[in-house]
N, C-alpha and C positions, 0 to 999 in steps of 0.2 A: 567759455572754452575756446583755447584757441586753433584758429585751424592751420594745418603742416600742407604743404604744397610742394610734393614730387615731383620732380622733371619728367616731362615728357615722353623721354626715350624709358621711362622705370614706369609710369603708370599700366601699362600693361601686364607687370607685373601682379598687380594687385587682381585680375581675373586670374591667374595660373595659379593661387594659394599660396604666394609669397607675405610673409608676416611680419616679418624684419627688416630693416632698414637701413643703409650707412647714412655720414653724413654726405658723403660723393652723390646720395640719391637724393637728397633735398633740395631745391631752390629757393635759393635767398636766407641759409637757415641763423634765424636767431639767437642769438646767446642767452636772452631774458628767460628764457624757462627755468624754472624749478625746477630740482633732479625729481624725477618720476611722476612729473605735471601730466596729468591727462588731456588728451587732445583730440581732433577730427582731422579726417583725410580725407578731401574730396577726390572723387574721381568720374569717369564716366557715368552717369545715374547710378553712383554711389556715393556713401558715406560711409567712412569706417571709423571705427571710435580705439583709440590704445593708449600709450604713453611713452614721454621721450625722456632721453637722461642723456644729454651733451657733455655728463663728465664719466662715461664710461670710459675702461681701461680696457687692454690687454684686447685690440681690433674687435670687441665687443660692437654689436648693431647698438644704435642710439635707439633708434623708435622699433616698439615693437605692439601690433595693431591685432585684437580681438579678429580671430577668424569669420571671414564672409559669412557663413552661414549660422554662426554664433553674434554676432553683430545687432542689439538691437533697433527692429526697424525705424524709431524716432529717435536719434539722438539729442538729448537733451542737456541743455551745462544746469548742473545742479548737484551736490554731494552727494544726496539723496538717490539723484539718477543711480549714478557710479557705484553708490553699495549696491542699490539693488539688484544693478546689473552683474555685479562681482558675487551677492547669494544667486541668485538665480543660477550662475555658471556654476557653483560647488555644487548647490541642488540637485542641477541636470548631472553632474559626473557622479556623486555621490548614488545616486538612483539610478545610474550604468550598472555602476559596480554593484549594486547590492540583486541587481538581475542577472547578472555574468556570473557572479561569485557566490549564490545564494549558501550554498555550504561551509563556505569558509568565514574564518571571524579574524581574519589576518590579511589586510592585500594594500595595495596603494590606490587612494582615495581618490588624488586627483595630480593628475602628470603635465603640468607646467602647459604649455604653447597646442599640445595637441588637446586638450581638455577647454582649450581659448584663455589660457591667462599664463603667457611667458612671466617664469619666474615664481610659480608658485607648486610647492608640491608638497603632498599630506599621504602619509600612511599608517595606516590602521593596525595595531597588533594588543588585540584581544581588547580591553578595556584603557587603552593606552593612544593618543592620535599624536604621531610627531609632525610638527608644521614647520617647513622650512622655505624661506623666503627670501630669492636670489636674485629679485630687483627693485630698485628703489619705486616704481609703479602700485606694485602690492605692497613694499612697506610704508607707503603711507596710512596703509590701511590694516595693519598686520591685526590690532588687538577689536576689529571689527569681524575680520577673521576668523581669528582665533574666537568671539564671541559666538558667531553665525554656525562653527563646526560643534560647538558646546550644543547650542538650539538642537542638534542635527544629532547630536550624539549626549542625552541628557546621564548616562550611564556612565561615561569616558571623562577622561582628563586629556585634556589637549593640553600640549607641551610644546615649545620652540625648541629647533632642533638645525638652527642655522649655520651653515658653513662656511665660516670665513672665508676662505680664500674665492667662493661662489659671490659672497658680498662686495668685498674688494675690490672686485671688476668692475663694481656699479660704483663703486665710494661710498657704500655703503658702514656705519658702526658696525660692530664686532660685540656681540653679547654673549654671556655665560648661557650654555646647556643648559637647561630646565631640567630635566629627567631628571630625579630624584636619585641616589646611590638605590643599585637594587637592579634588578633584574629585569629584562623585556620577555614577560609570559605570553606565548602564544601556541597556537596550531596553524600546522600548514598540511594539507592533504593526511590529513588524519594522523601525523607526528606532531609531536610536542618539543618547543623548543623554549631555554632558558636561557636569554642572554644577557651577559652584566652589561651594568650601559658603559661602562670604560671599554668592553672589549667592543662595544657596536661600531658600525663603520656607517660613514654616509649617512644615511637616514635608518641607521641599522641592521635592516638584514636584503638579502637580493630576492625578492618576489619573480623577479624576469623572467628563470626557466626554471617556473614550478610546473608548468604544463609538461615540460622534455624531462625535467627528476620522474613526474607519475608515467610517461611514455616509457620514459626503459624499464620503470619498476613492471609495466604491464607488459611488454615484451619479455622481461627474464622469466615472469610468473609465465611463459608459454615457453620457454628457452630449453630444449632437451639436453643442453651440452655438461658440461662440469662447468660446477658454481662452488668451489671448493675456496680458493684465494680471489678477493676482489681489494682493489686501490681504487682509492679517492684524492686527487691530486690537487692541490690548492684548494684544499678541501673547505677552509671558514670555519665554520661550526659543523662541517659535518654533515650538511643536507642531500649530498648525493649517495654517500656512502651509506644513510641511514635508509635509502631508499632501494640500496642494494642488501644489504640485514635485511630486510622485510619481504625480499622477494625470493629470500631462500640461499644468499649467499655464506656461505657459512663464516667466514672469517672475513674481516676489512681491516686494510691498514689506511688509515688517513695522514695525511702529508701536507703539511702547512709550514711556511718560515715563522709566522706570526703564534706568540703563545696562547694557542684554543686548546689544548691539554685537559685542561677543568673543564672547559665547557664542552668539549667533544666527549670527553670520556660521560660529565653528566647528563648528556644526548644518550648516549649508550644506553645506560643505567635507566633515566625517566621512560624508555621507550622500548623495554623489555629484551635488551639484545646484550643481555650482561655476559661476558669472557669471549665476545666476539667481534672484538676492535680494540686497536691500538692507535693510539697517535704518535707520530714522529715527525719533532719540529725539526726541518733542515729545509733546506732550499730545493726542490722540487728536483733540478736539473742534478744537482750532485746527488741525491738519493739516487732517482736513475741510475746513474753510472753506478751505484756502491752494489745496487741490486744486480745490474748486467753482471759486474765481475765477479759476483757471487753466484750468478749462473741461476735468479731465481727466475720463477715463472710464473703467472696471473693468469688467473682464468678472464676476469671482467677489471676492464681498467677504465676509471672514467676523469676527463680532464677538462676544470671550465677556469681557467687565468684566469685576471686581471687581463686588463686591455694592454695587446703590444707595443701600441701605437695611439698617439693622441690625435695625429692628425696625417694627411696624408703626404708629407714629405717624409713621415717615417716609417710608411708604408710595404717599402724594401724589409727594412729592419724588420718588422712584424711576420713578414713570410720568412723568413731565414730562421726566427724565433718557431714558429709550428715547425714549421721542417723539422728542424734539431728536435723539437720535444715529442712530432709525430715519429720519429724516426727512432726514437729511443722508448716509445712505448711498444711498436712495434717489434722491437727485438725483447720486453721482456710477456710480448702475450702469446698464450699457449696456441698450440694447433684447434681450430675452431674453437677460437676465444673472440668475446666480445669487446669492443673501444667504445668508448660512446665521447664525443669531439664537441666544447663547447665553446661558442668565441664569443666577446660583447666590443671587439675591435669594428669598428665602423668601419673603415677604410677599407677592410678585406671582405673583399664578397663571398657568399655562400661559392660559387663554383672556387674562387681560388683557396679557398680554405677547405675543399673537398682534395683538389689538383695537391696540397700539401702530404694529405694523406697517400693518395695515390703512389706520388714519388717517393714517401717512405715507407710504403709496399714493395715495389719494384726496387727499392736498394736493400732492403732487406729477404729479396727472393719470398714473398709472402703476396696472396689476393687475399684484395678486400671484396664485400660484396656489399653496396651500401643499401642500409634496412630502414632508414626514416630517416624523417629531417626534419626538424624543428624552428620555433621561431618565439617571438616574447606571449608572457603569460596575457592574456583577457585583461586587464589591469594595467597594460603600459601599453598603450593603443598604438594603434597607425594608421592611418586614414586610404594608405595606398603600399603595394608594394615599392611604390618610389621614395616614400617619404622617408626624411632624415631620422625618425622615430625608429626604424626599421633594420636597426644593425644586431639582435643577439639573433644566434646562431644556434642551431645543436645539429649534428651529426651520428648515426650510432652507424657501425660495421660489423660486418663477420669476418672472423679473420685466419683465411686459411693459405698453409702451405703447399 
């Protein structure tokens, strides 16, 4: 195994929990690697074990090194070493999660860099594991893997579930979905969801704010106000709206550009909330306006985007986008009606995405009163409230004149 030698002025880095690398931080660095060669990082009375890929693209880190306290203590060069040390690490997440989540038979198994393995990530929905594999490190070892998650789940079918443009950056090949034609069956907090694998996204559904979906569903169920009209804005399949049906709202309109039509409506249907939801595919932003000047009104409005911003030169752009879409739910929620705010933009922090709300309060002559705050499910860790792990958001308000 060969060993990588950090300059100087970076190895300090490696005490602060830094686990990535450019090649700016290596000295004297090599060309002879193999894309996703495992390697050793000496440092002050350490050793850290990871893998490097000098043909990464798109300002991607080259080395990216098993976390300190995931690092085992003998590093050894051996193949053998490296599986065991790669079961061991799904093992330990794998057995997180089945303590965190003991109720659930739906959640994500094991989340990439903070679990100790940049690049690898597995989610579980019902009898189904999809494995998706975003650096050439773990695909050297993908159908070990994919064997060791089988061990682990003798009941399951593990399936690859890789995202090209996720590979690309490493030069990684490009392979066909596994998922069979057919549906992804599961439950999440006691809803049932069916989703075809053409319509699934990413790694198929968003686990992130299942904990902030059952937050407002257990705040409405204490909620005295009018629960008559509720919206569900970038709705997907339906998971927050279906959490407002349950908690006693009487009618939801779900609002997606993307065609979930069939599978919202058979959300509706499989989960006992039949003539009490409609879908309506349009662009978010232009429904808004069609309902303002239609002068309608919502008791409970709830909004979780897509991300505004990818990174933070677009930053700007992203506050200007809540602004506009805080500012236009506020003009259609009733007098003590509820918003519930949800972001997975990294770049905007929990206060400036509160401070959005705020100021379209104040342009629309309306207080908010803010009632909780949320952050990502048990299932998509963070080690610290610093950590880059640590961007989904939820917000809920009361929203009075």
């Amino acid at each position: 195994m060969k060993t990588i030698e950090l300059k100087k002025g970076v190895l300090s880095k490696l005490g602060r929990g830094v686990n990535s690398f450019y090649e700016k931080d290596i000295e004297k660095l090599s060309r002879s690697f193999t894309p996703g060669e495992w390697v050793s990082v000496q440092g002050e009375n350490i050793t850290r074990l990871g893998f490097i890929n000098t043909q990464t693209r798109d300002n991607q880190p080259i080395l990216n090194l098993i976390p300190a306290y995931l690092t085992p203590v003998q590093v050894e060069e051996s193949e053998s070493f490296i599986e065991n040390t790669i079961k061991n690490l799904i093992t330990r997440a794998v057995g997180k999660r089945k303590l965190l989540l003991a109720e659930e038979n739906s959640y994500r198994l094991f989340y990439g860099v903070e679990d100790g393995l940049f690049g690898l990530i597995a989610d579980k929905y019902g009898d189904k594991i999809l494995l998706q594999i975003n650096s050439a490190g773990i695909d050297r070892y993908r159908e070990f893997i994919k064997t060791a998650l089988s061990e682990i789940y003798p009941q399951s079918i593990v399936l690859f579930w890789d995202q090209s443009r996720y590979r690309q950056a490493e030069g990684l090949p490009c392979f066909e979905k596994e998922l069979e034609k057919g549906d992804l069956e599961f439950s999440e907090c006691g809803l049932n969801y069916s989703i075809p694998s053409n319509l699934a996204q990413k790694v198929g559904y968003y686990f992130d704010h299942r904990e902030n979906r059952q937050s407002l569903e257990n705040f409405l169920n204490k909620f005295g106000g009018p629960k008559k009209k509720g919206l569900d804005l970038f709705c997907y399949v339906g998971s927050w709206g279906l959490h407002l049906l349950r908690s006693g709202v009487l009618d939801v309109t779900f609002v997606d550009q993307g065609n979930f039509e069939s599978v919202v409506s058979g959300h509706i249907e499989q989960n006992e909330f039949s003539g009490r939801g409609r879908f309506v595919r349009s662009d978010v932003f232009n429904l808004l306006d069609e309902e303002i000047n239609r002068g309608e009104k919502y008791d409970i409005i709830a909004s979780d985007p897509p991300a505004f911003a990818k990174s933070q030169k677009d930053k700007k752009t992203a506050l200007r986008g809540y602004s506009k879409l805080h500012t236009k739910m506020m003009k259609l929620t009733q007098p003590n009606g509820i918003i519930s705010i949800g972001s997975c933009t990294s770049c905007v922090s929990l206060i400036e995405l509160d401070e959005t709300v705020q100021r379209a309060a104040t342009l629309e002559g309306k207080k908010v009163t803010l009632l909780d705050i949320g952050m990502q499910g048990f299932d998509h860790p963070v080690t610290s409230l610093s950590s880059k792990a640590n961007y989904i958001k939820h917000l809920i308000y009361f929203v009075e004149t």
